[in-house]
Every structure is written in C-alpha cells, then in structure tokens.
KERO-445215 format. One record per atom (N, C-alpha, C): x, y, z; residue in one letter. Coordinates in steps of 0.02 Angstrom, whole numbers, plus 50000, padded with zeros to 5 digits. Layout:
<pts>
XYZA
...
</pts>
This chain:
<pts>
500424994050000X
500005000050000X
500445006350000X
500175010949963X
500785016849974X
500175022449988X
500215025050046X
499775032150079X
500255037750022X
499815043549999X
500065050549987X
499975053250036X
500405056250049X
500575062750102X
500605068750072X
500905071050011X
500615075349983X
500725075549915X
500145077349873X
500005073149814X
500415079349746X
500845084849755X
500975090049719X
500415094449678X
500395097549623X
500125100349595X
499675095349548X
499935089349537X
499505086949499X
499765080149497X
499395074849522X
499895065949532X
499065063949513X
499235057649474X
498535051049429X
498745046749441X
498535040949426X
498865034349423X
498575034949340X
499155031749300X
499075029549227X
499465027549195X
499275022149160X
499575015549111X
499715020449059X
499995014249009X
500135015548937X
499505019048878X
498865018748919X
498275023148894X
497645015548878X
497225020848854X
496515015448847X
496135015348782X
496525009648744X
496685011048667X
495895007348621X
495805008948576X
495405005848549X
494435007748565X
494615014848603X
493815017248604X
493695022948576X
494225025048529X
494085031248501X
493285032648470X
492955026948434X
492395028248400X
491785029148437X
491905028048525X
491395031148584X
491645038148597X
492145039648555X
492255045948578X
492585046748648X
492905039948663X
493495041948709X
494245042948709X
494585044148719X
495445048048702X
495745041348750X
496265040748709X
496755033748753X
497115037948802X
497225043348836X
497605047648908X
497995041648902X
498315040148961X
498815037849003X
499335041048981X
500085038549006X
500555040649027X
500615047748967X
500835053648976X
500845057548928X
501655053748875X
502065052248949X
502535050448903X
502905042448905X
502535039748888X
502625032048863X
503245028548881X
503775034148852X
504395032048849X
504715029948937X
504485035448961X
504705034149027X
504315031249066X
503755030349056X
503225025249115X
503675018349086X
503595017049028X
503995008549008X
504735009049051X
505085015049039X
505675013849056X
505635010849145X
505335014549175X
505265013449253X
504975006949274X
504725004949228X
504225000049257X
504544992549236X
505004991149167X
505584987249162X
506034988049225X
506064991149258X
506774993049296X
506444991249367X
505884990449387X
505394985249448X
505304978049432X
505514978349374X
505214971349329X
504364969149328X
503964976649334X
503434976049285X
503364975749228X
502644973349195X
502704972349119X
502484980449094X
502714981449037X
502484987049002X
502054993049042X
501424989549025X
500874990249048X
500594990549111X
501044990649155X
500594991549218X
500624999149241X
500184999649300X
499895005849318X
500505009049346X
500725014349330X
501155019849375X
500885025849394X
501155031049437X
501135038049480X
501405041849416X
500895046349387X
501025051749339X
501165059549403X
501725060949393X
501765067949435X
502035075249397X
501695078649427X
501805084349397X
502185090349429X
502405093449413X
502815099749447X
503095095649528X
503075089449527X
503425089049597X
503215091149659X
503545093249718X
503145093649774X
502675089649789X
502925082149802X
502485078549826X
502795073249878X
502585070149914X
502775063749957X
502095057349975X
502395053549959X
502375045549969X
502455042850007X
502185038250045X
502645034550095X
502365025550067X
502815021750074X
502795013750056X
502335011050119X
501885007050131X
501945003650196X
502104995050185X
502354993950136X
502714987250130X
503214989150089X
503654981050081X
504374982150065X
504184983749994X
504514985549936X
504454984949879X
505034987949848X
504864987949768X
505424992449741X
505164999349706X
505615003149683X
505435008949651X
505765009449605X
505385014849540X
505945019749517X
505475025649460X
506095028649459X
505655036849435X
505995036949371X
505895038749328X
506035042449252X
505385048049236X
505815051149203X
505715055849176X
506035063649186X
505795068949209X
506105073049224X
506445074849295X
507045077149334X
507275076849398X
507185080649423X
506695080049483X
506465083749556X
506745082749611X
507475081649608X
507775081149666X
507455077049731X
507365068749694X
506945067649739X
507455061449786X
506985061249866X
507415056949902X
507105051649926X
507365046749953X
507125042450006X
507105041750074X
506825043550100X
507065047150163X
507705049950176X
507835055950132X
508515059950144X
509075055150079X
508865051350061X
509355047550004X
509365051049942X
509705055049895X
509485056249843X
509305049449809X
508735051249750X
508655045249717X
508465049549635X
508775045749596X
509065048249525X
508515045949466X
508475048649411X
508075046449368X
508345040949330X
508005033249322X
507945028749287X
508545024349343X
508395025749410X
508905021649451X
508175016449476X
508415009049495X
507915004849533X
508215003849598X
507775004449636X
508195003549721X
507555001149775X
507774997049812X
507414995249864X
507185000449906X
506474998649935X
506065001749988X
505994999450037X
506005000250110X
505804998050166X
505244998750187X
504714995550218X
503994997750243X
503935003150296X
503865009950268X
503865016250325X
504165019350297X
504535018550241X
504975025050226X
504655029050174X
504705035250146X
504405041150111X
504905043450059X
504625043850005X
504865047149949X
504675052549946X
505165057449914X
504965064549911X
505055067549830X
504915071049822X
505055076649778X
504985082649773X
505515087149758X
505495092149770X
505405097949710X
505295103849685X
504875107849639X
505385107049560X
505125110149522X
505305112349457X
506295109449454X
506265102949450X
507045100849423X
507375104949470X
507475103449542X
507655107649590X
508445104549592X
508675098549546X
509285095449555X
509535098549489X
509275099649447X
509655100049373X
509585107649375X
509475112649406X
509525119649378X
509025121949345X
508355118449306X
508005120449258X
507505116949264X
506985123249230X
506305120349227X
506175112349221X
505635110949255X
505635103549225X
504545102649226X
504395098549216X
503765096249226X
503325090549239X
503745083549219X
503195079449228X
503815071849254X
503725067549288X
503985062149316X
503375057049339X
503755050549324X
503275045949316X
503735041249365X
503395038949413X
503525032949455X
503125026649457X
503725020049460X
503335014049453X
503465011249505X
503185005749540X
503115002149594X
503104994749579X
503484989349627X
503374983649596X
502774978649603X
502464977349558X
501634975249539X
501194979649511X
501454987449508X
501114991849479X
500444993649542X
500164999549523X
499615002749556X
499274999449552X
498754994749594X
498084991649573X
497564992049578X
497484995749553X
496664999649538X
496154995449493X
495694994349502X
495094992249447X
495124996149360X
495384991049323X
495294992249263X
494494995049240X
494684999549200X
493985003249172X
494105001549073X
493964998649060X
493844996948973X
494484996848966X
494724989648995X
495314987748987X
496094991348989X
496024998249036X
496645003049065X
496345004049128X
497185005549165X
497015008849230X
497085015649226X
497275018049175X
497215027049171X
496635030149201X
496915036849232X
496395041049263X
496215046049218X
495525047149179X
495115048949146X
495235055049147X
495405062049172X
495265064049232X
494675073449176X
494585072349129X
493965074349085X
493465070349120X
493505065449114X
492965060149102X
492735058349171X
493265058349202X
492975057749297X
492905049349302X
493315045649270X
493365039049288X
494005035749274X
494195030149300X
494805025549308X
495255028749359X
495815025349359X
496285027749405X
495895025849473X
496015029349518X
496025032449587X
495265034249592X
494615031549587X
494035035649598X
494035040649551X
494265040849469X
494165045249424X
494315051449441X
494725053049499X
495255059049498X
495985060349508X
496275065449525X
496885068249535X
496885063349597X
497445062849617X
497645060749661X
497665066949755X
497315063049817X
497295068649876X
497755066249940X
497885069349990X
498095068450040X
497825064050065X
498115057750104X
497905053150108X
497505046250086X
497475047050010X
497435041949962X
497785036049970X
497685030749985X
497925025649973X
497815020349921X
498375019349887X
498295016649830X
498725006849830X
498195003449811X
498534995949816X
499024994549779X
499584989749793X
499964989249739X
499934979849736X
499894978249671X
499714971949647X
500474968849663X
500444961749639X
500794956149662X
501554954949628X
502014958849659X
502624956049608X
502784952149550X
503194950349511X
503644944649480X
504194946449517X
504484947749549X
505304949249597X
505124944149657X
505614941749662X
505414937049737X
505814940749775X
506054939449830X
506204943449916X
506924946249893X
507414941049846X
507964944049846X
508324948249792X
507674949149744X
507364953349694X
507424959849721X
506754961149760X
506574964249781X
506954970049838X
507534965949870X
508144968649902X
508684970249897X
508614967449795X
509424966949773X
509674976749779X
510284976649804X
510524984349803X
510404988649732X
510374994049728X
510195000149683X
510484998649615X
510344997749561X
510505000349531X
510125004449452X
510735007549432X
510275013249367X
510355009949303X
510055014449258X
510055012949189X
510015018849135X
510515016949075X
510745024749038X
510045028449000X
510145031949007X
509645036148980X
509485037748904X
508925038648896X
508925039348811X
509535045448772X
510115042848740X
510665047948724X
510315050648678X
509745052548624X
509615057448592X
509685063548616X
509735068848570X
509705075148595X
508885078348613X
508945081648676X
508505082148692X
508285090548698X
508685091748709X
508775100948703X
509255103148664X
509005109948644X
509645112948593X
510025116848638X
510675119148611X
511035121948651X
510855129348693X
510375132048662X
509955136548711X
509385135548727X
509115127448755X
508865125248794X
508095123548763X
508055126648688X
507525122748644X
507395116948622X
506605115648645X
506785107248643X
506605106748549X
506785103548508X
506585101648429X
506165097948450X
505635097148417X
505095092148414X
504915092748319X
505045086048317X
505005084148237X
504465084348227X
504225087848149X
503485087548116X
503345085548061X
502715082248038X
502705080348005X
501815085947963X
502055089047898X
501495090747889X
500615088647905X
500275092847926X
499575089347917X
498985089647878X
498565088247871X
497935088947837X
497765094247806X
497945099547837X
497625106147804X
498225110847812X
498875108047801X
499275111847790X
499255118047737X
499125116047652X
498995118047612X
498575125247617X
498345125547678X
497755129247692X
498005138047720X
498535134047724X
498975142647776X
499565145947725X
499435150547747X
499865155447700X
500575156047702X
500985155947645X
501675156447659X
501965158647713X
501795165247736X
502045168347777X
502005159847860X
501485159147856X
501325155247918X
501535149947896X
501795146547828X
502325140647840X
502915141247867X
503195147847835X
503845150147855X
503835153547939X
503435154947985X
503495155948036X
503395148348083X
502935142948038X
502905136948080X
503535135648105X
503995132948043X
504675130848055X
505165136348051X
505125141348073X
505685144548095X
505755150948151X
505035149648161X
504975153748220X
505165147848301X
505295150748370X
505245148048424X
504425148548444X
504185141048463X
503345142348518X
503515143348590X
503075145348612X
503215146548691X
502615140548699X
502805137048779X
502275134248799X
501875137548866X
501495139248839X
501055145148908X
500715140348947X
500575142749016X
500305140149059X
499535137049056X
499175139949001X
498705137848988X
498565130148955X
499355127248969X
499425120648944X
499035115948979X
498935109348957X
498885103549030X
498835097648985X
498555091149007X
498635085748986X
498205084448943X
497905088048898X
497335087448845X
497975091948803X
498375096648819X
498485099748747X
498905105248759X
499525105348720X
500165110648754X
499875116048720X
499895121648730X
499375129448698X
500125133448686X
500035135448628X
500915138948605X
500775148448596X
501415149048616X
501155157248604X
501735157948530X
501725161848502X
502175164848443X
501785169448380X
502075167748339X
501635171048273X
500975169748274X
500495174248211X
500115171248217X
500075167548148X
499855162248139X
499755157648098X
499165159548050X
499055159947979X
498465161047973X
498235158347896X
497555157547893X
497415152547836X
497355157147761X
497375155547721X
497335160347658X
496695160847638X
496035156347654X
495255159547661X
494915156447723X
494685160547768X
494345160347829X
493695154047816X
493455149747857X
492875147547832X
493035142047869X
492415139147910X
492085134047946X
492275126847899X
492475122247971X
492765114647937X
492295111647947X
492475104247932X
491775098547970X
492425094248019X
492065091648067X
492575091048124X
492845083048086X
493445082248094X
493715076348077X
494225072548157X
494425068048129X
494875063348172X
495645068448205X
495715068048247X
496435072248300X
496615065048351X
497335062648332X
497665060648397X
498105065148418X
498495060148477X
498845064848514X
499595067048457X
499865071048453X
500345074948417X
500175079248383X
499465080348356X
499045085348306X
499205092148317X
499105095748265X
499395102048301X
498705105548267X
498395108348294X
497745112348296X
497885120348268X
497515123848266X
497645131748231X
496805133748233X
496785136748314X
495825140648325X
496105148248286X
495545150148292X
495475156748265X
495895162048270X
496245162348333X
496745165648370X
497395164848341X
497485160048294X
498195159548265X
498805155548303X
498475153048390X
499155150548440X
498975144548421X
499275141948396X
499395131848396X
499225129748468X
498945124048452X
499025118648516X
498885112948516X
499465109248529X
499695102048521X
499315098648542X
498825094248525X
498405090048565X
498875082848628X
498535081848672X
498985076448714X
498505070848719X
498695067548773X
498305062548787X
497695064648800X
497435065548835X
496685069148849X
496245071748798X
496545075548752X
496215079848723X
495645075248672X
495165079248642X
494565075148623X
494845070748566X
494505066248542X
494555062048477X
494415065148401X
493935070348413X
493885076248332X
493975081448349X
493875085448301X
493905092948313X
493915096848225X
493585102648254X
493355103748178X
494065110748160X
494775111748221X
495175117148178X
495505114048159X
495845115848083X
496285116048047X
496915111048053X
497085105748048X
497795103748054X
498285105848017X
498815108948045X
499355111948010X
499985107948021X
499885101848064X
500505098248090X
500385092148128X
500945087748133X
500605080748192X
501595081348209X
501265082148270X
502195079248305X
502265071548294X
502865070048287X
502825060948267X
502835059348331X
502705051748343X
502585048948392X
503115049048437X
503935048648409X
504415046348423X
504785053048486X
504355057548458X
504585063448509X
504125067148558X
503285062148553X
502885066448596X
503135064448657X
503615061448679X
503925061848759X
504395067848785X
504625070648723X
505095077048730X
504345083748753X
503805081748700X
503285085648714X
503095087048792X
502715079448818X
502525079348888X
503075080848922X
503795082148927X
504235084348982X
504285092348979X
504135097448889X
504145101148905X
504005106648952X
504345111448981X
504315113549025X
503575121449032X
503315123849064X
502775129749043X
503545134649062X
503215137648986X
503765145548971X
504415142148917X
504275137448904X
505085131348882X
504925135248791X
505325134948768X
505445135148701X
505395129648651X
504825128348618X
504955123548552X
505255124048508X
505645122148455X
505775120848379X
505475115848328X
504915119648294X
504635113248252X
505345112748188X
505215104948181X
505685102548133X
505345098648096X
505265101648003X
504785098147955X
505265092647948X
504855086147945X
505045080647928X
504365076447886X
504715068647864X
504285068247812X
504215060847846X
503845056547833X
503545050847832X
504265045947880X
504545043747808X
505185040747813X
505655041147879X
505795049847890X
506155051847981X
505745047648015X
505035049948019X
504595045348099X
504815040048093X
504675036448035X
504585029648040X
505415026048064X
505755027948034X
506635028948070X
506525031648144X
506585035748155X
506425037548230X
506135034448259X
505395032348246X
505215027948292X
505505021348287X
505835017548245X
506115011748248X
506595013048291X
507085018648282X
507605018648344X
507455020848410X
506945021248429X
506535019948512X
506405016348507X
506285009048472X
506015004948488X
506724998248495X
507135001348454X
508164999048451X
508214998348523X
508155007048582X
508385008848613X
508015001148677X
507255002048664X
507004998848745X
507254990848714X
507284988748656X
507504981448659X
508274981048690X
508774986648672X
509304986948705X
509154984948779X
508754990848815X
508604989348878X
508514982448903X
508004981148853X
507654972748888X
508364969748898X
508634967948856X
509234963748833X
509684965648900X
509774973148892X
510344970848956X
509984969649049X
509374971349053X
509184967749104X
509034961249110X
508794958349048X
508654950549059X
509744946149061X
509854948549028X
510624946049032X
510954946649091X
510544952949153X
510774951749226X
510444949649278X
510024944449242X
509424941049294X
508874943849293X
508674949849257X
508014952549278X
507464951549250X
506814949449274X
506254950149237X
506084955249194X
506084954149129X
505814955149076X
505054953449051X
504514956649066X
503824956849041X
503664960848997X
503784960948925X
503534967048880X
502924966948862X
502374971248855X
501894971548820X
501884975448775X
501494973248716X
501394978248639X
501154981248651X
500534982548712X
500114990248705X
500504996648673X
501044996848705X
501265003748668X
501415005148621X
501424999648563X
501914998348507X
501125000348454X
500674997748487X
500064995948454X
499485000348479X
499465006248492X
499055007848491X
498615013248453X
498505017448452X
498105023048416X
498295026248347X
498825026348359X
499255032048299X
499655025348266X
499595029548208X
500055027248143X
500755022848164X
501255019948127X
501655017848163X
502435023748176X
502145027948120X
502795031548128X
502615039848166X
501825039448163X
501495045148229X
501435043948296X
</pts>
C-alpha cells in the first residue's frame, strides 16, 4: 500500500493509455510520456503496461507501507528516500515506512522541468475501466476514483514477479535515452510532420511554423500544450467539418496560437491541422517545460518511421541488458500498438 502525504500540483495513476475506444469518443490519456512510464516500470520488473504515479511539477511525498521496489524516470525533482537522493531511471529498494519525496521544478538539474513518472513493483492496482488503469481525469473515471490524486489516498499495489531477493537486490541505474534532447539554448526540437490542412495557411505562416520559436504558456495541461508565437493564418477564413485528431496534432483556433493535442484531448475537432508531432518525440513534448521554448522540425514520413524504429532499438537494448543480469523482463505491445500510425 503506498499512503500520499502530499499529492503536488497534479499526481494520477496511469498506464500506457486506453486504446481502441476512440469511435465512443473516448481519448486513450495515460502516461503523457510512454517512453518513461515503460522505462521505470522494466527497471521494477513490471510488464509494460502496468499502472504507475504520473507527477507533475513535483512537490509531493509518498510513503511505502510494505517492502517493495521503486523507480522514477522522467524529468529530475531532486527527489529522496528518506534523505537519500534518488536519480532518474535508478531501481532501488524500499523499506515499509519510509517516504519518497520530491521536490519543485528540476530543483537538482538547475531548470525548469515538469512531469515524472514513478513505478512500483506490481504496479498501482486499481480496477481496470475498458481495459486501462488510466485516470480519465475529463471524464471523471479510472485511476484512483476518476481523479487527481489527495492527501491521504491510498493506493494498492498488485503482486510482484521479483521474489524477496529481487526485491532487496542493492540500487541500481540505467542509461538514459542519448538522443538530443535540448538545443544548446535550451530549445527542445520536436519533429513535424505536415498535416491535413497544411495547404490551407499562408506562406508567411509556413515560414513562421518552422522557423519561428513556440512558447509553451501556462494555459497548457494534459489534453493539449497551447503555444504562444506568430500568428499563423489560413489564406481563406471559413468553417471545417470536424474530423479525426490524435495525440501529436497540432490544431490552429481562430486566434492563430497552435496547440498540440495530448493524451486527453478530444478524439475530433473541427480546427485546421497544420502539423502532427511524430510519435517518436511526443515524450520530449510531455516533459516540456511551461515558458520552455519549442523548435518545430519539418520532417517527412520516412524520419518518423526511422525515429520511431530507433526507440524501439533503444528499449530492446534495455530489455536485453536487464534480462542478461537476471532481471525480469515482461514486455507488452500496448505501446507499440496503439492509436496512431506507426511512425505518429
């Protein structure tokens, strides 16, 4: 069982998402960023797919009340174990009573940060809702009683594959994805791939897509990063009919500010597509920081589909070198297989 003590600005419990109900008009949510819920949850020796702690801006604490294991990826909140630092994509034993912490905005690395994902060994066990444990949190179901996570929540955690000396073996980490992840003045690139109604916007607003910087304003959240910059604009004004949006879409309302759809955000929508981030980088997306700098980078079919094959290079690397040092290995395809295209 793990009690919250205090839940930060924003903590869910959510899987790899809840794939395959788009045509009820529900959005697959879970983890915003895939990459790192799998990474953490290999490194407990859960499978893929099980439930983890989505956290946001940090400032939060945990406490275990049985033995288990942990580990965090994604962005670093200087977080501890009772006074231990504990590092991103490290696995380390828990004692029953002791508290994890985290502390605000990448309070270890110098710089903004936003979102960290922790896994537990057996994963969160919550009652599956249409086959995910993701928390809805539009929708007001799955997860945790279909909300955010509160003070004093207690959340179950399901049944190992680690046996006792698993479960105790001493700390250790695992390398991190070496892509580049920021530019040298701290812009993250996020690769694009034209969209649907590109055709639709005026030179001027192609040439500001890709070569202007977006800001990500606070008006962001887990339905959809909201960009400030130019304004974007179409070459004749006039009402769409709402079509299909997953998560990477890049939207264009009336106002001219882009905004990236995420997990959450609805299944249609009737503005404009001017862009789809590929799949392979919406994890650079969900870590961006509010106020952080984007770089869209036009790319074509061929990059995703390359890119995403080499994330998919990178976690078989992973498997490989944990199963080669005794460790359980459980992969599941959910993530490989779900919603989007193979190279979106």
């Amino acid at each position: 069982m793990i009690v919250v003590l205090k839940p930060g600005m924003l903590a869910s419990v959510q899987d790899l998402g809840r794939h395959g109900h788009r045509q009820s008009g529900i959005a697959p949510g879970g983890a915003l960023d895939t990459l790192a819920l799998t990474l953490a949850n290999r490194l407990v020796g859960n499978g893929d797919d099980a439930a983890g702690i989505e956290l946001t801006l940090g400032n939060c604490a945990l406490r275990f009340e049985t033995a288990t294991r942990i580990a965090l990826a994604g962005d670093d909140f200087g977080a501890t174990l009772d006074g231990v630092p504990l590092w991103p994509c490290w696995s380390v034993p828990v004692a029953a009573g002791q508290t994890l912490k985290l502390g605000g905005a990448n309070a270890r690395a110098g710089k903004a940060g936003l979102r960290s994902w922790l896994a537990v060994a057996g994963g969160i066990d919550v009652a599956p809702v249409l086959g995910s444990r993701s928390t809805d949190l539009k929708a007001g179901f799955g997860g945790h009683e279909g909300r955010a996570l509160k003070k004093n929540d207690r959340l179950p955690v399901g049944p190992s594959m680690l046996n006792a000396a698993q479960l105790a073996q001493r700390a250790f980490g695992l390398r991190e994805p070496d892509w580049e992840h920021l530019e040298a003045d701290y812009t993250i690139a996020l690769r694009v791939m034209p969209g649907p109604e590109y055709a639709q916007f005026t030179d001027a607003s192609h040439a500001a897509l890709w070569q202007e910087s977006w800001r990500v304003t606070p008006q962001s959240n887990r339905m959809g990063s909201r960009l400030a910059g130019p304004v974007l604009a179409r070459q004749r004004a006039g009402d769409m009919l709402s079509s299909g949006v997953i998560p990477g879409t890049i939207q264009v309302p009336p106002s001219g500010q882009p905004i990236i759809l995420m997990g959450d955000a609805q299944t249609t929508g009737g503005y404009p597509r001017i862009g789809v981030v590929i799949r392979a980088d919406l994890w650079k997306l969900a870590q961006a920081p509010l106020g952080g700098l984007l770089q869209l980078v036009h790319v074509d079919a061929a990059v995703a589909g390359a890119a995403w094959a080499a994330q998919q290079r990178y976690l078989a690397q992973v498997s490989q070198g944990l199963a080669a040092a005794g460790w359980p290995v459980a992969i599941s395809t959910s993530h490989t297989t779900g919603d989007t295209p193979h190279g979106n």
